[in-house]
N, C-alpha and C positions, 0 to 999 in steps of 0.2 A: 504494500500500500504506500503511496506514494499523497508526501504534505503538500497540501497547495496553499498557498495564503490568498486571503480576499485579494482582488483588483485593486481596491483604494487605500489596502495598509501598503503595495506593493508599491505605489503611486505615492504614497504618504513618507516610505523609506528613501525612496527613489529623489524627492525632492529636498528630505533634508540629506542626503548625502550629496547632491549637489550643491546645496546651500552650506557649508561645512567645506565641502572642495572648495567653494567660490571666496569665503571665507577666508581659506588657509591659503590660498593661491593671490590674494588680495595681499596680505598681511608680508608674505614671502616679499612680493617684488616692491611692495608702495613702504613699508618700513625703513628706513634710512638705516644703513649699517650703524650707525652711532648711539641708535636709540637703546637706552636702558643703561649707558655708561656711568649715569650718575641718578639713576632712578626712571621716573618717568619724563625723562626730557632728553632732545638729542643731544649726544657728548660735542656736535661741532659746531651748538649753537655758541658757544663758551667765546671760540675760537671769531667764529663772525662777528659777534657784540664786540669782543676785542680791537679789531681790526677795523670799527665803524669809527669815524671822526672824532675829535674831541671836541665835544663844548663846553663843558665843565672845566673851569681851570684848577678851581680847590682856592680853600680859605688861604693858604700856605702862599702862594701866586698874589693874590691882591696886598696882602701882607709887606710884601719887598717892597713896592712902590709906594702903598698907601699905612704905612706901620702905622700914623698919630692917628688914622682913623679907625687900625687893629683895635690898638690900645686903649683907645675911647670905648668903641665897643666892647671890649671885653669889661669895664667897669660895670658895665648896664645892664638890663632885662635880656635885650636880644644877644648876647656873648656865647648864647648855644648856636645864635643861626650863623649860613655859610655867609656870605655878602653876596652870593650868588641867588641866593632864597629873593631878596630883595629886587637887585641890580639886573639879574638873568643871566646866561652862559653868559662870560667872560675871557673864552680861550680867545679868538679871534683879536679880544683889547689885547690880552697878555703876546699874543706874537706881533701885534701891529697897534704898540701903544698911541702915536700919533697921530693915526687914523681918525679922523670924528666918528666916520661912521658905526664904527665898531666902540666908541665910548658909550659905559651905558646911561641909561635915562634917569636922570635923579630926583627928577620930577615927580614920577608915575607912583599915582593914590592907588592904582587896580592892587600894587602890591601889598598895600598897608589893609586895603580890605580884604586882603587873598586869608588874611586871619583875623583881623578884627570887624569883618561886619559881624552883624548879630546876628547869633544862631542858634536854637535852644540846643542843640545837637552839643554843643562845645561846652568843654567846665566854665564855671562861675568865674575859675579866679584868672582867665584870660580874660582882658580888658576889651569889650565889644560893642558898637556905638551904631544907630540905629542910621545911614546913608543919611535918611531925607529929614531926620531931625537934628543933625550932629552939622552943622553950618555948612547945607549945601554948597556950592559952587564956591567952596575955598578946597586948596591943594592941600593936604594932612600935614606937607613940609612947612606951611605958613604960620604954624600955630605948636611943631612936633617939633622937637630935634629925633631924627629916627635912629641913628646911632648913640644917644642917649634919653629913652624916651623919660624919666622922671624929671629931666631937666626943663626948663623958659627958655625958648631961643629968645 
């Protein structure tokens, strides 16, 4: 006596063994040899970030040129941030200081609210002021010193 199996379990095998081939034959060729060298991430994504431009110059870099402005800062609230958090990438001033184009903006309020607009989201005890009642249409540097913020300009 000989086993026959239904038509639709055979049809039922039959599709996920193709789905499983399809699977394992996917994974084989679309996998990147790197992947799993350091977990779930490609080993030679490491290698390309690396080799992507600088913008970022480092607190260390504005330091050489602007030290009274290091030192200042470091008395004050902001002494954890980079000058780059404020200013923006600053590689391009650092290899081409007399360049304008590349000096940064000292002007720019976007960066004084990039952490102190109000936000219930954030702790109490960062200092947070509400855009449209905190004296619209004045720049934060006209009334702030931002590299010493408890001081009166």
């Amino acid at each position: 006596m000989r086993f026959k199996l239904p038509p639709q379990i055979v049809r039922l095998v039959l599709l996920t063994m193709g789905i499983v081939g399809s699977y394992l034959a996917a994974r084989y060729f679309l996998t990147p040899p790197s992947f799993g060298e350091f977990g779930w991430y490609r080993g030679d994504a490491l290698e390309e970030r690396a080799s992507l431009p600088r913008h970022y110059a480092g607190k260390e870099a504005c330091s050489e040129c602007h030290e009274d402005k290091a030192k200042q800062l470091a008395k004050f609230e902001h002494k954890s941030l980079s000058c780059e958090v404020c200013h923006g990438p600053g590689q391009q001033h650092v290899d081409a200081p007399d360049v304008d184009k590349f000096k940064p903006d000292k002007k720019n309020t976007t960066s004084c609210l990039r952490c102190h607009e109000e936000n219930p989201t954030r702790p109490k005890w960062l200092k947070q002021i509400n855009v449209r009642d905190h004296y619209s249409g004045q720049k934060c540097v006209e009334c702030h010193v931002p590299h010493a913020p408890s001081e009166v300009p």
